[in-house]
Each structure stands twice: as C-alpha cells, then as structure tokens.
C-alpha positions as CSV (number, residue, x, y, z in Angstrom):
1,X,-47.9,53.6,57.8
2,X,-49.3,55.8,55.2
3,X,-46.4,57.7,55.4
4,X,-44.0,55.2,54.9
5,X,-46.9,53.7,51.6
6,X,-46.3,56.7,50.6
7,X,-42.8,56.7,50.2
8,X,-42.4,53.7,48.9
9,X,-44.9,54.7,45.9
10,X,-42.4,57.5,45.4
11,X,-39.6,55.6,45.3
12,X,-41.0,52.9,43.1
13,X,-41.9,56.0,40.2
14,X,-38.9,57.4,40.6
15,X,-37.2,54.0,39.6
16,X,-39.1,53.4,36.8
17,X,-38.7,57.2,35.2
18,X,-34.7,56.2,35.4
19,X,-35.7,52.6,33.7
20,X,-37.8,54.9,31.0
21,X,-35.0,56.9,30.3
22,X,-31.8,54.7,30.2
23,X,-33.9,52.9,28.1
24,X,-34.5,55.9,25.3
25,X,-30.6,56.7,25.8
26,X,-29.6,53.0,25.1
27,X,-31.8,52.8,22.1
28,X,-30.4,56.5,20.5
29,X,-26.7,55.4,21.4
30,X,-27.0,52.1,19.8
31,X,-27.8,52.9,16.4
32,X,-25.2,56.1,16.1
33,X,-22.6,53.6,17.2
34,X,-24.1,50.9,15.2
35,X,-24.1,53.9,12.0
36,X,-20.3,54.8,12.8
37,X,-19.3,51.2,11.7
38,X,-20.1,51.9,7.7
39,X,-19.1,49.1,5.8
40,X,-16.6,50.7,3.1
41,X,-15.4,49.5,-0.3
42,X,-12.1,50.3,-2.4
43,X,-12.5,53.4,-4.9
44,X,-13.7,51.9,-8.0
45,X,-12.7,53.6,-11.3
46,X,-9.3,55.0,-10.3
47,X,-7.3,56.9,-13.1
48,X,-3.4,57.3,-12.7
49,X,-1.7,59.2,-14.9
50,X,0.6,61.4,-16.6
51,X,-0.1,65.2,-14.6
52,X,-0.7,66.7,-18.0
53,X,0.0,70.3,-18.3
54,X,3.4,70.5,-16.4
55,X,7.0,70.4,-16.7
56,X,7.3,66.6,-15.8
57,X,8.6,64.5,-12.1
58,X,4.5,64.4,-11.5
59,X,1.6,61.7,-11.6
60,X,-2.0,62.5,-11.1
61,X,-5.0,60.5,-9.6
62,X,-8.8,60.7,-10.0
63,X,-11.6,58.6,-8.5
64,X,-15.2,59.1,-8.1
65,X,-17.0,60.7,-5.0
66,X,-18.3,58.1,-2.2
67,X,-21.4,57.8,-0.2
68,X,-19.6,57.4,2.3
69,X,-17.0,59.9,2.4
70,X,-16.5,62.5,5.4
71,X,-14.1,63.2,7.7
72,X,-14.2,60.0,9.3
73,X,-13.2,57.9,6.4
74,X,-9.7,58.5,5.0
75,X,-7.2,58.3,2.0
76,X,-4.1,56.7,1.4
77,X,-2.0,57.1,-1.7
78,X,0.1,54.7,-2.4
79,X,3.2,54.2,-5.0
80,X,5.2,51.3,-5.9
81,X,7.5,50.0,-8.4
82,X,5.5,49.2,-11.4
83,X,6.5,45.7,-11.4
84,X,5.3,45.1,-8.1
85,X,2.0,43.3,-7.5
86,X,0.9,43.6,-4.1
87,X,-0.1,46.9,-2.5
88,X,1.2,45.9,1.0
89,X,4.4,47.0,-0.5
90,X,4.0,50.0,-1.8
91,X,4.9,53.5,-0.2
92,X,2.0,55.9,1.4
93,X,3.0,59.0,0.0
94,X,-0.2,61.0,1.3
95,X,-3.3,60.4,3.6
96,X,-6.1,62.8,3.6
97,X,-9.8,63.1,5.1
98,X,-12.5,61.5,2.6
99,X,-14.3,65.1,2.0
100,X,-11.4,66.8,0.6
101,X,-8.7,67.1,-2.8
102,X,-11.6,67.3,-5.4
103,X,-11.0,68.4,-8.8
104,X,-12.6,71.5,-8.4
105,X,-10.4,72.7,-5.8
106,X,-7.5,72.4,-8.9
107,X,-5.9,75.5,-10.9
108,X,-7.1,73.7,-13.7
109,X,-9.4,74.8,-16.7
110,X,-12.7,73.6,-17.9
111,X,-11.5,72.7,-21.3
112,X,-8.7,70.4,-20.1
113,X,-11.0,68.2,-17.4
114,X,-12.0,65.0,-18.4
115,X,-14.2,64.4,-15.0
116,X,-16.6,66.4,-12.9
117,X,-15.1,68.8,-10.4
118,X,-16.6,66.3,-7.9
119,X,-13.9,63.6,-8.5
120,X,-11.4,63.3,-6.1
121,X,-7.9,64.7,-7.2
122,X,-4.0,63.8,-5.6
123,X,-1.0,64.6,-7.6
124,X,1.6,62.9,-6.6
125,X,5.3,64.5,-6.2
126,X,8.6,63.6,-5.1
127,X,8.6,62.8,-1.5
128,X,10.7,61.1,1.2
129,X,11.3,57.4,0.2
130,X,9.6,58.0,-3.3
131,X,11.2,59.6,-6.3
132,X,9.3,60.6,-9.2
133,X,11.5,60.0,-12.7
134,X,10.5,61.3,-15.6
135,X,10.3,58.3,-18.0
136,X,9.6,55.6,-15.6
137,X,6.4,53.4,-14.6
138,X,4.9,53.1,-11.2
139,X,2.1,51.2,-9.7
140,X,-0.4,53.3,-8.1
141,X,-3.5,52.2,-5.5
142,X,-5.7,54.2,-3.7
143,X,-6.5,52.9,0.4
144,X,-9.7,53.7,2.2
145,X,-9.5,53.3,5.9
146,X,-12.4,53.8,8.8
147,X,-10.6,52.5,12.1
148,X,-10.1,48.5,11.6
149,X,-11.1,49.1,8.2
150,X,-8.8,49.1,5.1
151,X,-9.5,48.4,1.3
152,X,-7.0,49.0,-1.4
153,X,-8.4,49.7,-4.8
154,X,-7.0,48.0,-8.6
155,X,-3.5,49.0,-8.8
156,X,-3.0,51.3,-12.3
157,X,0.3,52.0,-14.0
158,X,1.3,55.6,-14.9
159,X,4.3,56.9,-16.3
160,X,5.4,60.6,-15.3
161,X,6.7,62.6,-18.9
162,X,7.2,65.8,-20.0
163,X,4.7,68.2,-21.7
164,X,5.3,70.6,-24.6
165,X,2.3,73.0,-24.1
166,X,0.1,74.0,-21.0
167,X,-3.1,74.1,-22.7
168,X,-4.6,75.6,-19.1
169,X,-2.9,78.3,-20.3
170,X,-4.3,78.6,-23.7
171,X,-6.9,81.5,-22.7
172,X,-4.1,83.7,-21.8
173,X,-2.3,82.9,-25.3
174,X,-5.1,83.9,-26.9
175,X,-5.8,87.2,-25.1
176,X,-2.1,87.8,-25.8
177,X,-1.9,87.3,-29.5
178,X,-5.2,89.5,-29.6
179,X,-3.9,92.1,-27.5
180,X,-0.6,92.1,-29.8
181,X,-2.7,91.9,-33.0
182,X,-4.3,95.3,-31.5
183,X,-1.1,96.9,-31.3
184,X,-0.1,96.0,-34.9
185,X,-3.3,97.3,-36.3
186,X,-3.2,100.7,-33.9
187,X,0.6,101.1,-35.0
188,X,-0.2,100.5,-39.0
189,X,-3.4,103.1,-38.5
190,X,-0.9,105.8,-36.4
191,X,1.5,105.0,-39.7
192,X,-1.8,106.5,-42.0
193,X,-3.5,109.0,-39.6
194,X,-3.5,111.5,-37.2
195,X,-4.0,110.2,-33.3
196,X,-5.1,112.7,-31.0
197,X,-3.1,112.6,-27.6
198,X,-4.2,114.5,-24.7
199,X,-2.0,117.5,-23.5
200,X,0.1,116.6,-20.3
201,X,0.9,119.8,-18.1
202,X,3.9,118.5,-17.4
203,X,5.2,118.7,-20.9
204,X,3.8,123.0,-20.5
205,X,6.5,123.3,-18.0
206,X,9.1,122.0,-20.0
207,X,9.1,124.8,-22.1
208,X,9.0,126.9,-19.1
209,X,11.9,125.7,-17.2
210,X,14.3,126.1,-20.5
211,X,13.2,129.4,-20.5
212,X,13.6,130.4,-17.5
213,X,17.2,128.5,-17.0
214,X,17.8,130.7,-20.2
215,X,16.9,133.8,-18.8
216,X,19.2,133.5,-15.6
217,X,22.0,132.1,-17.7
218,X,21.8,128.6,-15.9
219,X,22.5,124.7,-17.1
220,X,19.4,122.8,-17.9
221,X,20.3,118.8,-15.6
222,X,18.7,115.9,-16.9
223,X,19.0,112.6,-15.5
224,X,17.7,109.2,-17.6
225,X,17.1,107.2,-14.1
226,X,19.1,104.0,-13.0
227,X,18.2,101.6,-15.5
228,X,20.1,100.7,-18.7
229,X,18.6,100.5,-22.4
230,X,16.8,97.3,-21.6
231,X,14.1,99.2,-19.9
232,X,11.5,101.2,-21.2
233,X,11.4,104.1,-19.0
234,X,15.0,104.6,-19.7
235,X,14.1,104.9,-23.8
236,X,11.3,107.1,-22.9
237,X,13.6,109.5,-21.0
238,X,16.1,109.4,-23.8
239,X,13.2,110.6,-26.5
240,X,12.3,113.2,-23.9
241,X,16.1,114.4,-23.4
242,X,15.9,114.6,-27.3
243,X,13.3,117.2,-27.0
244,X,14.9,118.9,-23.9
245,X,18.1,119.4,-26.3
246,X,16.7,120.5,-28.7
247,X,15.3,123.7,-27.3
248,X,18.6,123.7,-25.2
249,X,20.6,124.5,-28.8
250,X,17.7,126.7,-30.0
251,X,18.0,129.2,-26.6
252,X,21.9,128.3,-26.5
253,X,21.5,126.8,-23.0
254,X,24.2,124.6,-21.3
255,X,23.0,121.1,-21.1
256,X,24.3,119.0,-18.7
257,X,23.7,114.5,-18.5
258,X,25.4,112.8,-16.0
259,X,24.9,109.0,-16.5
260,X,25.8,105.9,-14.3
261,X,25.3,103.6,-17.2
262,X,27.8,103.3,-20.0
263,X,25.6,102.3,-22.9
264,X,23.1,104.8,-21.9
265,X,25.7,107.2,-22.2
266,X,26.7,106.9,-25.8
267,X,23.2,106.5,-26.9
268,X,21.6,109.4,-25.3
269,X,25.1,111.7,-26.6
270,X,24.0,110.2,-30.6
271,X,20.6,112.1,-29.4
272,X,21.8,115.4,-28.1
273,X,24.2,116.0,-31.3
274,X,20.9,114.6,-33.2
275,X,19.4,117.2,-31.5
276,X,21.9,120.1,-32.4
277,X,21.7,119.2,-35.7
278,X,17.9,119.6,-36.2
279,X,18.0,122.8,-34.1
280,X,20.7,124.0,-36.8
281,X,23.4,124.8,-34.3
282,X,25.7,122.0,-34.3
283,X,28.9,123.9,-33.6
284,X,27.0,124.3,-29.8
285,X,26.8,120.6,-29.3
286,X,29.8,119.2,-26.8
287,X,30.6,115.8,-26.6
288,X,30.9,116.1,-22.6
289,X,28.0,117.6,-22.1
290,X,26.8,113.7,-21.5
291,X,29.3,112.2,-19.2
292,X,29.6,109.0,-17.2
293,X,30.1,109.2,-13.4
294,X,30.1,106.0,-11.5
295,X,27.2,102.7,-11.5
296,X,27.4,102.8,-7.8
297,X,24.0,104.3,-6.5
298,X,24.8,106.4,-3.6
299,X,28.4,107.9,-5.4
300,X,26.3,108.7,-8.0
301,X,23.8,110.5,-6.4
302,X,26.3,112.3,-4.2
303,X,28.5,113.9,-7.6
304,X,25.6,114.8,-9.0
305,X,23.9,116.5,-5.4
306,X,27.5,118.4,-5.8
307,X,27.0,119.4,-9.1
308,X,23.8,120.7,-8.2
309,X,25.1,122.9,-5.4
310,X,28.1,123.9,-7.4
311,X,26.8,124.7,-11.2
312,X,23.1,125.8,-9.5
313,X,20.8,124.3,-12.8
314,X,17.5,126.0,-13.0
315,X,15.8,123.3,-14.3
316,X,16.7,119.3,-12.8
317,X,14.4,117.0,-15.3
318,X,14.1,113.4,-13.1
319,X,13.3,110.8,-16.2
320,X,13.0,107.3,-16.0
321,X,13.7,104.5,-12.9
322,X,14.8,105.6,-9.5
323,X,15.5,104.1,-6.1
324,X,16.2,105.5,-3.0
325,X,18.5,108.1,-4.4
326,X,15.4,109.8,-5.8
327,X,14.6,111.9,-2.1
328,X,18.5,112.7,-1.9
329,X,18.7,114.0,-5.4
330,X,14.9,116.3,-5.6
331,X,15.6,117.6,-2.3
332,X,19.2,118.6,-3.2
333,X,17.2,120.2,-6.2
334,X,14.9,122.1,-4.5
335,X,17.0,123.7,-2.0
336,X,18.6,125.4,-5.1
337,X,15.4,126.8,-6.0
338,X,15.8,125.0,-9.7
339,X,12.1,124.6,-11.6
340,X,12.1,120.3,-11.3
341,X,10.2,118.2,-13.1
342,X,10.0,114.3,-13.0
343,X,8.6,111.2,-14.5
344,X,8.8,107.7,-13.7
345,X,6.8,104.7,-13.3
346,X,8.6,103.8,-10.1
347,X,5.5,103.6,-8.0
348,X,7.1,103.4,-4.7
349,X,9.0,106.9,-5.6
350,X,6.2,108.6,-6.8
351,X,5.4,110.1,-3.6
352,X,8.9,111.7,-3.4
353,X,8.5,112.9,-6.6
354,X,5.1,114.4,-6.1
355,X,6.3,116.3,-2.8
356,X,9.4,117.7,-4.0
357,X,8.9,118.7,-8.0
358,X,7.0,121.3,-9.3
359,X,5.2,118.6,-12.3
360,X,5.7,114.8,-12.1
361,X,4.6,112.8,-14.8
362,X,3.1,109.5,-13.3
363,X,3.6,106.2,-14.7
364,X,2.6,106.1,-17.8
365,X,2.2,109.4,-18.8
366,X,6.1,109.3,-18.9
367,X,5.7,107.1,-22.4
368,X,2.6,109.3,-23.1
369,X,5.1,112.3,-23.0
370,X,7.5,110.6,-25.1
371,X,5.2,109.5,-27.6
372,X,3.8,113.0,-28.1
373,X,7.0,114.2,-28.1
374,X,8.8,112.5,-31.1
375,X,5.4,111.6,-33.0
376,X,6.8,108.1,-34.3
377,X,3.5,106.2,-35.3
378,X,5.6,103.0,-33.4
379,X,5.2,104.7,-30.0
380,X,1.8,106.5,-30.6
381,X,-0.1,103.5,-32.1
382,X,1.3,101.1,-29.2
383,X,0.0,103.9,-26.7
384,X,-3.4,103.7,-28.5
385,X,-3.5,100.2,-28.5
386,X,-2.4,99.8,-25.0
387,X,-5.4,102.6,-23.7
388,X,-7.6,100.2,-26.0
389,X,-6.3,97.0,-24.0
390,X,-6.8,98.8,-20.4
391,X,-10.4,100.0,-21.9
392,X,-11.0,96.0,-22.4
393,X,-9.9,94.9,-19.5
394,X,-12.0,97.5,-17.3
395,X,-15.0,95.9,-19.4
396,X,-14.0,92.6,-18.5
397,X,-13.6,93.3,-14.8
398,X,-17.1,94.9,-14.8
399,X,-19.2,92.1,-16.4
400,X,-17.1,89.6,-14.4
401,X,-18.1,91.1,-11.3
402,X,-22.1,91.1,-12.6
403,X,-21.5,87.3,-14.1
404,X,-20.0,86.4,-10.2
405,X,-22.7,88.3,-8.8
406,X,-25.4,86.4,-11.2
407,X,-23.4,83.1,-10.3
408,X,-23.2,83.4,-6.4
409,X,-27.2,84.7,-6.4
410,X,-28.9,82.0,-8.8
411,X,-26.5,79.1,-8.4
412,X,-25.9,78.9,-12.0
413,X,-22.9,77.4,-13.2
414,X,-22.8,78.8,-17.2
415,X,-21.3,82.5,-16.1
416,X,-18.5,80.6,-14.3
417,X,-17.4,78.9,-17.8
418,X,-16.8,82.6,-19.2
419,X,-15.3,83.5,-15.5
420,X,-12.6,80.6,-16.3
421,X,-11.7,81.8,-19.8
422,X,-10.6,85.1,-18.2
423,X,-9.1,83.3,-15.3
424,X,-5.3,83.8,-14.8
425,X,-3.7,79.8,-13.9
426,X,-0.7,79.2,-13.0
C-alpha cells in the first residue's frame, strides 16, 4: 500500500507541474498573438507629386513614418484616373514591406528635400495597366494592409511634367564652372609667365632615336593612333609629330606617316611642311611622306607591319589611341631592332606598350610631352590647371575619408551635409 500511496503522490505532482506550465505557455502565447493584431490607420499626410528633378513620365509620394511599421504591415500604391473618386478602383502599381522606400535611401540631395529622410518615398513609373503622361492628372492613395486589415489613405492629385534643371545636380555645376574658371586663370597666367614642367625621359629618347636612325641612314615611322581629330590624344600626337619633323629636316632624315584617317592625314601633312619650314629646309619636305592607307584596323596594321619589315625604320614612335593592333605592330617593331617609343592613354594597352618599347609615355604624360613640346600657354596652362584640379580632388578624397570616419564613429550627422555636396547623383 505504501507503494502504490506513493505512486499516486507522484503521479498527482507530476500532473500539476504540466497544469503549471501549460498555464505559463498559454499566458506568453496569448498576448504575442493578441500583439500581432495591431490596429492600423491610413497614412496621414500623404504628398503626391510632380518627381521633381527628372526628365518627366514620373510622380512621387511621401508619407510619414508609423509606429507601427515592420515587415508585417504593408504598402500599396495605388493610381487612378484623376476624376475618379473611390480607391477600390484604382490600380496597385507597387506593394512593399512597411520598413522600407524611405527618403534617405533616395539619390537625392539635402538641399532639394522638403521632409526628413525618415519619410517614406515611392516614385511611381510606367507600369503594366498604368501609363504615366506627361501633362496629365492622376489620383493617387496610399493602402496599408496587416492580414484582414486594409485602410486607404485621402486620395491626392498629382500631375507628372517636365523639368528644366536638376538642381541635385547643382554641386557638380558648381565644381565644374570652378574647375573651368581654374583653367582660364592658369591659361591667362601661362600667357604672362614661365611654367615649370617636369622633364619626361621619354622625350630624352626622342632625340636619341633621330639620331641614331640618322646615323644608320634609316626612316624615322610615326603613327598618330586610331582615332580621328575629335580626340585629344590624336592632337597631342600631331604636336609631338611636329617636333619629330622637325629634327627629321634638320638631320635630313626620311620621315615616314602612314594614317588610317583622312582628316588626320591632311592635318598632320600642314604640320610636317610647317615643320620644314621652321627647320629652314623646305625643299626636303614631300607631300607623301604622310600617306593614307586604309580605316580598317587589322589592313592597316598589316601594310604598315610590311612596311616595317621592308623599309627597316630605326625609330617606330606609337602616339595617341590604340586597340588590339598595338601588340601586332610593337612586336613587328621590335623584331627589327628599331629604338620604339610610345604614348597613349589607352589604359588597357599600356601593358603592351610597356613590354615591347624602349620608353612609353603613360597617360597623361602624352599631353605633358606635347605641351612641353610646342610651349603654347593654351596647352601648358590647362596642364597646370588640370595638376591643380587632381591636387584638389586628392584633398577632397582625404578629408572625406576623415569626415566619414568622424561620421560613422560619433554618429554625427553635420560631416555628411559636406559628404553630399561632394557626392556624384545621378
């Protein structure tokens, strides 16, 4: 019997323990189911409007942050006709969780919000069923829905309209006109004084290679790239060929320009007789001695590979843009044993360049080189006013970095205002 007392006791605590703790579960389940039924209200304060800023066919909306938003809780856009009244007719365009599209989250600038970045934010584009016209009203309402739950806000009117002027992007108009009032000033000062340029060794070897085609009795090749007169790296390797020519008709050394561009063509043979003419040996200067082959980029490079292997320069200047063809033609060039020097700001040729050419002037020490070369206080001052503009922008990138660093660390929110002005949006 005491046994069986015994486990009857037992039993009967074990049974109440499970009473004691359905009971806690029951009374922590009811109130997060009781919490998940939030009573929600339509957005109050809903702006529609023109999306200023843009090229037109948009419409904006802004209403204020909830309580009561998370990712339960959704968002419903919805467009109508503007004559139309009630909402239950209008189009869902978009439907979004509650925590997310805020204003912050925009390409937009400080000095062109009108709300906190906390607002919510739609724009509102041409979509399937709804096209946006330039020019015409619609009615649009914002939905909230939680499961069962649905609440329209006021329906506004908005009509979509072109806009004259970005004024996100007025920070980058200013820093241009700045950056172009720099170059006037550093190209009237260049007109008045002296700028020093540094020395390029490249611009040494010129010299060099002349000579030395001079001294075996060998043509001098120089090439002006692929691009026409539009670019600038073509200009710059017609100043330099200016230069090359000239010491060509001092030493009396064949000069030879194939071209695959027309127009480059005729200017660059105005520069070589220019050339002759200052060197005081114009009865030297031949009219073929610039000569148009073909625009096609691979039967260009291959006439003037042959020409290579059969006149045997001993010096190949590479000036200006190139392409693929610039591997075929250096290493044509080199196999000849010719003294080659290039300079391009064709980046992704560079290396080819660099392997295969005794100097290579990189980037923009091609324009450096021309500028030195022809002294015009146009060139110089915009190359001094261009190292100026690089000097500010390193600046600018340095104490952006510290105001982000200041931001991020003591939560303040006055470096990001100068962090926008300097902000690129598109």
């Amino acid at each position: 019997m005491d046994r069986e007392t015994h486990l009857l006791k037992s039993e009967r605590g074990h049974s109440i323990w499970r009473v004691l703790i359905v009971t806690v579960c029951l009374s922590s389940v009811v109130p997060l189911c009781a919490s998940a039924e939030i009573a929600i209200t339509a957005p109050q304060d809903v702006h529609a409007f023109d999306t200023p800023n843009d090229g037109g066919g948009n419409l904006t909306v802004q209403w204020p942050p909830a309580s009561w938003d998370g990712p339960d809780v959704r968002y419903q856009i919805l467009v109508g006709e503007a004559s139309a009244i009630d909402p239950a007719t209008f189009t869902i365009v978009t439907e979004f969780p509650s925590n997310t599209k805020y204003v912050g989250e925009t390409k937009t600038a400080w000095w062109t919000r009108q709300v906190e970045k906390t607002w919510h934010q739609m724009t509102i584009r041409t979509v399937q069923g709804v096209e946006i016209k330039d020019g015409t009203s619609y009615a649009v309402a914002v939905a909230v829905v939680q499961g069962d739950q649905r609440t329209v806000s006021a329906v506004q009117v908005a009509t979509p309209d072109v806009n004259w002027f970005n004024w996100n992007q007025l920070n980058n108009l200013l820093i241009a006109v700045s950056f172009g009032g720099l170059v006037f000033y550093t190209i009237g000062y260049a007109k008045r004084h002296d700028i020093f340029l540094r020395r390029i060794p490249g611009l040494d070897a010129v010299d060099e290679a002349i000579g030395r085609a001079t001294e075996l009795g060998k043509p001098i090749l120089y090439l002006t790239g692929a691009h026409d007169l539009h670019d600038p790296s073509t200009i710059a390797a017609a100043v330099i060929l200016g230069r090359v020519a000239k010491r060509a008709a001092s030493y009396e050394t064949e000069l030879l320009v194939p071209h695959r561009e027309p127009m480059t063509m005729a200017v660059c043979q105005e520069i070589t007789k220019q050339a002759y003419l200052e060197a005081g040996k114009p009865d030297l200067f031949k009219e073929d001695a610039n000569f148009f082959i073909t625009s096609d980029q691979f039967s260009y490079t291959a006439a003037v590979d042959g020409i290579m292997l059969r006149k045997k320069p001993a010096a190949n200047f590479f000036m200006g843009h190139y392409f693929a063809e610039s591997l075929l033609l250096t290493e044509t060039g080199a196999s000849t044993g010719a003294i080659q020097i290039a300079g391009t700001d064709a980046d992704h040729q560079l290396p080819f360049f660099v392997t295969t050419c005794d100097y290579t002037l990189i980037g923009e020490e091609l324009y450096a080189a021309s500028a030195y070369l022809s002294k015009e206080p146009v060139q110089v001052g915009t190359l001094c006013g261009q190292d100026i503009g690089k000097a500010v922008i390193l600046s600018a990138i340095a104490v952006g970095t510290l105001l982000a660093t200041i931001s991020v660390v003591t939560g303040a929110q006055w470096p990001q205002l100068i962090l926008d002005f300097f902000r690129d949006l598109k």
